[in-house]
Steps between C-alpha positions, in 0.01 A plus 500: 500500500659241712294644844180400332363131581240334235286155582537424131810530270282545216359835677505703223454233219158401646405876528584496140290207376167616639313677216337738777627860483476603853722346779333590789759494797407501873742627725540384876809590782304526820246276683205724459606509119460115467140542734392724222650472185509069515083546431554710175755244375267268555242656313702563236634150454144352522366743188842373290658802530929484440578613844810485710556548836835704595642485829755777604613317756473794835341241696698183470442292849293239601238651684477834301512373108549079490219361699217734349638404138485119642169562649332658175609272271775743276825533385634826350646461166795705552641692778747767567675411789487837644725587766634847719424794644183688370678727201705132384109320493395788310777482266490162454126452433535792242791327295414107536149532427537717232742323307241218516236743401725587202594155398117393474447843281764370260296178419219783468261494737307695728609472894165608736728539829240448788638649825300520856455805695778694646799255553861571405425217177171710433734819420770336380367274238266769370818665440656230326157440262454854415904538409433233221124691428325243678214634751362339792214378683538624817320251763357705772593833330477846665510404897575837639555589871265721693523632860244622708523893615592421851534862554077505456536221782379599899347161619784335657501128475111496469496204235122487409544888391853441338351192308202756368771790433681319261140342348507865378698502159562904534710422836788377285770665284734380267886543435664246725805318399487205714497229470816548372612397256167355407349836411772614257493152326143518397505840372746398264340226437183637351746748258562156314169342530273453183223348763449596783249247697398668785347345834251740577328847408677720737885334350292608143447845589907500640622368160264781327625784697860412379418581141475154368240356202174459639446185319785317577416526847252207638360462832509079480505425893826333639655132443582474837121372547523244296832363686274568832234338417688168312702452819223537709329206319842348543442588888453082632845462343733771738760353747518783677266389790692212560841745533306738747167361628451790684375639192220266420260639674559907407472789725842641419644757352787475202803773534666530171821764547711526225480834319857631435388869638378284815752261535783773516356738685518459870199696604301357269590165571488519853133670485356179315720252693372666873137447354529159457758436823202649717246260300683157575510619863137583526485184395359552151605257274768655220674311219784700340648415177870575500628560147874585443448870554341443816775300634737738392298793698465266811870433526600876371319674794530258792195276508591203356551342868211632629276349207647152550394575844179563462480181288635280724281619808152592350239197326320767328785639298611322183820651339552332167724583204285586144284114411589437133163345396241728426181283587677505875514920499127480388362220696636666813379892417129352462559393853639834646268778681734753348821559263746786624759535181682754311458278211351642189340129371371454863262775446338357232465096613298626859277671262426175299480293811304777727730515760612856686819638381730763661756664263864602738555737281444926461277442225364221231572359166177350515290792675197344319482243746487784788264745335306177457517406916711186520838665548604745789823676466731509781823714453789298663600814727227409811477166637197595670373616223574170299387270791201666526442449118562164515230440804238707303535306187498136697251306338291818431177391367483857264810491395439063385216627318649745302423435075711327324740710278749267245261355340455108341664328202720778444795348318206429249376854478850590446604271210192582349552859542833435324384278231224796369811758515726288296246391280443905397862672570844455593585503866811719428275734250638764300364844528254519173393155654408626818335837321314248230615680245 
């Protein structure tokens, strides 16, 4: 296919001279794909493994995809040049990456697709594998959404009680499809998935609920921690202090908006962006990262003016697009007092660097990190509500404290994890395989 892009000419020939049977391929689109797949490729490379590393190409810029491949050290082998609506990047994905699939199956070997969490690549590229009867390893399988019963809620914006409701795992239910399309994607996702490495027990007991083998499903801890914690012993080497000095010396809090179900809806949007307006002019120091969505919503529903306003007029607001460099995002988070996102990946870094999070969203891929006290929810339909949230959770000693959930060396639990299934089975196994009959 002439979309597709390979480093080496000889793709396929040096695929076909390695006497090892299994190609393991790691597949990246996103940034928080390269945060957490980069440390299994890693892994893999160090222990010899054949491995390849597949880019799809959804995020192509600078700041989003070419710095953090710069900044670890990697270049994908091939890449699909993705491009188009949603349904086209689907579509595309689907076709490119399985005819590569399919062209390393006719020099007969074994493709282990690894795909992270619940991305578009994640459900697309399972698809691709399992159409040439190759299953995955699904990074980060399982993350499900729950929501807590607000209906069961009559304490107003009393944060100390809200923080212990939602401590409380039977104050949740499940069947949310937001984020959107996140949810879908990893659902279908795990229908393709051989191995499902799981971050923690509660994502388990999702993954067993939904019917599928009990052991090929893994509670391994998350690979985000590892990125965390190699950046933060990267920490003497960020820039960003120089950019925005402000930020050397903490006490801030980090807005992330860019959600799609945020970002084009009005109230929503407006809820979150009040919160932090009424922040900056108590004088609270707020940095907001504008990503492309977020520009897009500021612009769409008249606040784009107002923003560059606010910039221009208050020292203790710091309005800066999306940093490319990952040991900037972390070196700064250590600093803040609290991080108010509707990020998914967020969720999980405050937890590995014990600082408060507060989720802009109805409910939680991550609700692990709430039941376990470090994350307060704050539905983006009450700016009150969310501002209050976010002054609860400033540098909240309980909420710092809170144990540590994702875990340490994980890309090497999960290769090893990997390694004892392949040395025993199939990843794609056959019915009388999976029966042991």
């Amino acid at each position: 296919m002439q979309e597709i892009s390979y480093k080496s000419d000889s793709f396929l020939e040096d695929i076909a001279s390695s006497d090892q049977k299994h190609v393991h391929v790691i597949m990246i689109a996103t940034k928080p794909d390269i945060i957490k797949q980069v440390p299994l490729y890693k892994e893999l490379k160090s222990r010899g493994h054949l491995v390849i590393l597949g880019h799809t190409g959804q995020h192509y810029d600078e700041n989003l995809s070419g710095g953090m491949l710069k900044e670890f050290g990697v270049e994908p082998d091939f890449n699909l040049n993705v491009r188009g609506s949603s349904f086209e990047v689907v579509s595309q994905i689907i076709g490119r990456l399985g005819y590569v699939f399919s062209e390393i199956k006719k020099i007969e070997k074994v493709v282990i697709p690894y795909v992270h969490g619940d991305t578009t690549t994640a459900m697309a590229a399972s698809n691709a594998g399992y159409c040439n009867r190759f299953a995955s390893v699904h990074v980060e399988a399982g993350i499900r959404t729950l929501t807590p019963i607000f209906k069961n809620w009559k304490f107003g914006n009393d944060m100390q009680k809200w923080r212990e409701y939602l401590m409380d795992r039977d104050n949740w239910e499940a069947g949310s499809q937001e984020p959107y399309p996140e949810q879908f994607n990893t659902r279908c996702s795990e229908a393709a998935t051989g191995i499902h490495l799981a971050p923690v027990e509660l994502v388990r007991e999702f993954i067993e609920n939904e019917g599928f083998s009990k052991d090929r499903i893994f509670v391994v801890g998350n690979s985000v921690a590892d990125a965390t914690y190699e950046a933060l012993d990267r920490a003497d080497q960020a820039t960003v202090f120089e950019r925005h000095p402000q930020l050397a010396d903490g006490d801030f809090v980090r807005f992330c908006i860019h959600r799609g179900e945020n970002c084009s809806n009005e109230k929503r949007f407006r809820a979150i962006y009040d919160a932090m307006k009424s922040l900056i002019l108590d004088g609270r120091k707020v940095l907001l990262i504008s990503l492309f969505k977020t520009e897009s919503a500021l612009k769409e529903f008249g606040l784009k003016e107002e923003v560059d306003q606010l910039d221009a007029e208050h020292e203790n607001f710091i309005y800066s697009p999306v940093w490319p460099e990952y040991v900037d995002v972390i070196a700064a988070m250590n600093k803040a007092a609290v991080c108010a996102t509707d990020s998914g990946s967020m969720q999980e870094e405050m937890n590995v660097m014990g600082v408060p999070c507060v989720t802009l969203r109805f409910g939680s891929d991550r609700p692990e990190s709430s039941i376990n006290g470090g994350n307060l929810i704050a539905p983006p339909v009450d700016s009150e509500f969310i501002k209050s949230a976010v002054e609860y959770a400033w540098g909240n000693a309980d909420m710092r404290s809170v144990p540590k959930l994702y875990g340490k060396d994980v890309s090497k639990v999960c290769i090893d994890t990997v390694e004892q299934v392949i040395k025993d089975q199939n990843v794609f196994r056959a019915e009388e395989e999976r029966l042991n009959i």
